[in-house]
C-alpha positions in Angstrom: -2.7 13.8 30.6 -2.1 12.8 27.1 -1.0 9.2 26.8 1.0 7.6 24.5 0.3 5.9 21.3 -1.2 2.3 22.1 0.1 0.0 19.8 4.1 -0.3 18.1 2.4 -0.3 14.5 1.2 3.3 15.4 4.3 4.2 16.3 6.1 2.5 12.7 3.5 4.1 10.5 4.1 7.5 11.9 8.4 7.1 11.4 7.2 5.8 7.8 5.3 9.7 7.5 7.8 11.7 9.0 10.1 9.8 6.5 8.1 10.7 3.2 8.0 6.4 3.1 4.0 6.5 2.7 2.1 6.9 -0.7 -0.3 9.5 -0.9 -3.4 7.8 0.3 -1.8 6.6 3.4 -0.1 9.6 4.4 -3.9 11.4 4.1 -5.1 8.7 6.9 -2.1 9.5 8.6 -3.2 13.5 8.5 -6.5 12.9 9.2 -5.3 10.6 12.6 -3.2 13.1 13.8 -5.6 15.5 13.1 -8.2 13.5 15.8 -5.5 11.6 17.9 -3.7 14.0 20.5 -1.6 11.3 21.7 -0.3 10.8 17.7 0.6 14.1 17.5 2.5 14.7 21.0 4.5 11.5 19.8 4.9 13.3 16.1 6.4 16.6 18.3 8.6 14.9 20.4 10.3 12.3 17.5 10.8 15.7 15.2 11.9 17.6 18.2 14.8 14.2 19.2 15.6 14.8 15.1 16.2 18.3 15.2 18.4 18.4 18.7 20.3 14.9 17.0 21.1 16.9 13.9 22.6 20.2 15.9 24.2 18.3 18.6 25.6 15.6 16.9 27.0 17.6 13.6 27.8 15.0 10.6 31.8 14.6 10.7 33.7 13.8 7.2 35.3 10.4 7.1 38.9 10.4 8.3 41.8 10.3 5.6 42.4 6.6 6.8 38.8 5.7 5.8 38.7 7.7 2.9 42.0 6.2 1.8 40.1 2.3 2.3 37.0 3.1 0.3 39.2 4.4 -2.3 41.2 1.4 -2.8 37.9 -0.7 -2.7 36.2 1.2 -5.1 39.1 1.6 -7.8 39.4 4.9 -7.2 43.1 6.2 -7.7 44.6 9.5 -8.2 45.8 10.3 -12.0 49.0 9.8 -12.8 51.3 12.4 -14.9 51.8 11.6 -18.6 53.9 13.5 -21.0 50.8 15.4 -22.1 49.5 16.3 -18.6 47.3 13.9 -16.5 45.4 11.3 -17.2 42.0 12.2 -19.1 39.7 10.4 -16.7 40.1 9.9 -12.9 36.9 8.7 -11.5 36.3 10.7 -8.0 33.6 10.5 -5.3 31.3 12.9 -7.3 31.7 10.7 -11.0 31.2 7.8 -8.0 28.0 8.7 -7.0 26.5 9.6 -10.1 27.6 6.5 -11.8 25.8 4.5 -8.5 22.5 6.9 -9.1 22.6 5.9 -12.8 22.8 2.7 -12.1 20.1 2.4 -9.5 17.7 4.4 -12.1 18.5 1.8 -15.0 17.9 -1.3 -12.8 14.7 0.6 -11.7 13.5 0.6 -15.5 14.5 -2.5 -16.2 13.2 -4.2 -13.4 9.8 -2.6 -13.9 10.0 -3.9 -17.7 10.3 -7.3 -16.7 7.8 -7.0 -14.0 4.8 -5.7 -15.8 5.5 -5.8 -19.8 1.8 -4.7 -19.8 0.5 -1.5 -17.9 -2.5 -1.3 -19.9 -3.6 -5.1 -18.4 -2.2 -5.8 -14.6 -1.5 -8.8 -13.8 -3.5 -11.1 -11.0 -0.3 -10.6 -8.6 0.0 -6.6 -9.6 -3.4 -6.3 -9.0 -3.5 -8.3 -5.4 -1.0 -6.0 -4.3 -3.5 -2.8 -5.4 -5.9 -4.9 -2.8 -4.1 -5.6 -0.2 -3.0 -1.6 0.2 -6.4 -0.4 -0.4 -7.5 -3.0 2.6 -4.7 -1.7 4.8 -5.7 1.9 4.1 -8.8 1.4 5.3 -8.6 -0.4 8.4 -6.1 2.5 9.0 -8.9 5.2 8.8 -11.2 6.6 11.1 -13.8 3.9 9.9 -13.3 1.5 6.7 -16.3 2.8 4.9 -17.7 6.0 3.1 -21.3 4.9 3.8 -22.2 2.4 7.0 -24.9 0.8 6.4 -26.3 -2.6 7.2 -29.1 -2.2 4.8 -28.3 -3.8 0.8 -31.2 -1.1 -0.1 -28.8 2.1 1.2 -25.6 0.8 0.3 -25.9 0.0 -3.1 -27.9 3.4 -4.1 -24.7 5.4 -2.6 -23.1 4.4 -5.6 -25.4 5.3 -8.1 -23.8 8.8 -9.4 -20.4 8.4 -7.9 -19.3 4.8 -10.2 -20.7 4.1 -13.8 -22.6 1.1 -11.8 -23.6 0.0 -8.2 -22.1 -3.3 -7.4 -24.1 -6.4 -6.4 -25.2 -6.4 -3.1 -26.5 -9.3 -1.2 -27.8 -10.2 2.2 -25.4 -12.6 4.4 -26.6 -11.7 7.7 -28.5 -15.2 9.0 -25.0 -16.7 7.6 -23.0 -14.1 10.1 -21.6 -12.5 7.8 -23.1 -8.7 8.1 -23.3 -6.0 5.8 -21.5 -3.1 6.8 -21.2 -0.4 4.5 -19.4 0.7 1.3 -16.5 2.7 0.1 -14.9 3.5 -3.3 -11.2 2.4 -3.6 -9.2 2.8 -6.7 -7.6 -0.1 -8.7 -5.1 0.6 -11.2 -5.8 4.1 -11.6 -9.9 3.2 -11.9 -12.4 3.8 -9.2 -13.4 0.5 -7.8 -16.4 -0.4 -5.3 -16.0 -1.9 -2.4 -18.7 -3.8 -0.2 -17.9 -3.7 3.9 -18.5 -7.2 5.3 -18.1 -8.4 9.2 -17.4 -11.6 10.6 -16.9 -11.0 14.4 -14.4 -8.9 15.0 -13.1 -9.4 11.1 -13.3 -6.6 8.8 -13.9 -8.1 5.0 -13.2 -5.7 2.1 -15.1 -7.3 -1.3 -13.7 -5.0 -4.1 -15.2 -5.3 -7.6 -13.0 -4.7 -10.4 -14.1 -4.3 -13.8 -12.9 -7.0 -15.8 -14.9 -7.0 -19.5 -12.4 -9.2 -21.1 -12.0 -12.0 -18.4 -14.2 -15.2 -18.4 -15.7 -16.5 -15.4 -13.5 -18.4 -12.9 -13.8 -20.5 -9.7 -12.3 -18.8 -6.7 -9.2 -19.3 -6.4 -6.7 -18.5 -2.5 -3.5 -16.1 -1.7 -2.4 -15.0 1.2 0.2 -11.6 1.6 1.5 -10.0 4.3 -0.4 -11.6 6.9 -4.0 -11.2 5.4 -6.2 -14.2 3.0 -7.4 -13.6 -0.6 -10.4 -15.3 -2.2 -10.3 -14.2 -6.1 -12.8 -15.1 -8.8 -14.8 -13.7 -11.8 -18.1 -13.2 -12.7 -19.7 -11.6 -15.7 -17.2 -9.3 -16.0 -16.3 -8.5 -12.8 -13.2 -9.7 -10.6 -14.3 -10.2 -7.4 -11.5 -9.8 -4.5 -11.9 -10.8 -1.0 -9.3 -9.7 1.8 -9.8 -9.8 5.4 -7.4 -11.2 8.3 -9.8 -14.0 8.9 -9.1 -17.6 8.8 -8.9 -18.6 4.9 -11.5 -21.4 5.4 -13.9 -18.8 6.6 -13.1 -16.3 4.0 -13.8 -18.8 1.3 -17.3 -20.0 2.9 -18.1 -15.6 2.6 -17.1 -16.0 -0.8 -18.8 -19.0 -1.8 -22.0 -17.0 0.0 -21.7 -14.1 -2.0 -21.7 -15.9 -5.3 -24.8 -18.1 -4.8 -26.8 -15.9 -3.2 -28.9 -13.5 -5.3 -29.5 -9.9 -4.8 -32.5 -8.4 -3.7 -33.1 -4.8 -5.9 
């Protein structure tokens, strides 16, 4: 017997799919999933099958004259009136409406994204958190959250060689409990980031390393978003990001760790 999905969040994510409301990346996990989880996809058949009976069953009905009549009035819409040369020139009507509401929703789009990031070329700490935080949740959303699982520094860090212009630095926190676990590559910005795999219990910690040539060093600095911790800071070139859903104080003790523990090869 094939039972149902186990937790509510598997059952919002796959809505979110059926509803063209993931990006790319995640709808590929999602694929993948449904691919390898027969419960997934019995739940995927029966909510397409409830969509399709809802839509021929329960036909769409136009909006009585009464309503029609309301929204009109609300909306300034009015019919033309008669002049001695014919009707008026303009009478706005539900078509004109809806293009005028499309228009402006694309302008306000623009604009917004103008005043939001005046700078693609440079993201901002915020714009790039955000980057973070979805390429964490994509991962712990996969099959596993690394390309390469590995607890050794000296298999990890080669898988990179070939695949990124250079490995990331790699140390050993495992007598602090925090474990190596592997690697992945994630991408940042449109630029393929790497991404060391730490654990902490039953805590996932994503480390991504994003190139950052013009930034000086920095002392870490916190954020939280969406429910998850952020330890940020920068060294010789390289913006180090931190995510995981455990308890900031521990977080930052991973991150202070990492940066004053050397590498080994």
């Amino acid at each position: 017997m094939i039972k149902s999905p186990s937790t509510q969040d598997d059952i919002v994510l796959l809505n979110a799919y059926l509803d063209d409301e993931l990006d790319a990346a995640a709808a590929l996990a999602m694929e993948r999933r449904l691919a390898a989880d027969p419960a997934l996809a019995a739940e995927r058949d029966r909510i397409e099958a409830l969509r399709t009976a809802l839509r021929e069953r329960l036909p769409r009905e136009a909006p009585s004259p009464e309503l029609r009549a309301r929204i009109e009035r609300a909306v300034g819409i009015r019919p033309a009136r008669p002049t001695l040369f014919g009707p008026t020139l303009f009478r706005p009507t539900w078509g004109t409406l809806a293009a005028s509401i499309a228009a402006t929703a694309i302008v306000a789009s623009l604009v917004t994204s103008h005043v939001v990031a005046p700078n693609i070329t440079e993201p901002t700490p915020r714009a790039e958190a955000g980057a973070v935080l979805s390429s964490h949740v994509r991962a712990l959303m996969a099959p596993q959250p690394t390309d390469v699982a590995s607890s050794d520094r000296h298999t990890v860090k080669p898988w990179f060689n070939g695949r990124l212009p250079q490995a990331p630095r790699v140390v050993n926190l495992d007598a602090s409990g925090f474990p190596l676990a592997g690697g992945r590559i994630d991408v940042i910005d449109g630029n393929p980031a790497p991404t060391l795999v730490y654990k902490r219990r039953q805590h996932v910690i994503s480390l991504i390393a994003v190139a950052a040539p013009d930034r000086g060093d920095t002392s870490s600095s916190r954020d939280a978003q969406a429910g998850y911790n952020m330890v940020r800071w920068t060294d010789h070139g390289v913006a180090y990001w931190a995510i995981s859903d455990l308890n900031a104080t521990e977080l930052e003790e991973f991150a202070r760790l990492f940066r004053v523990t050397a590498a080994d090869g």
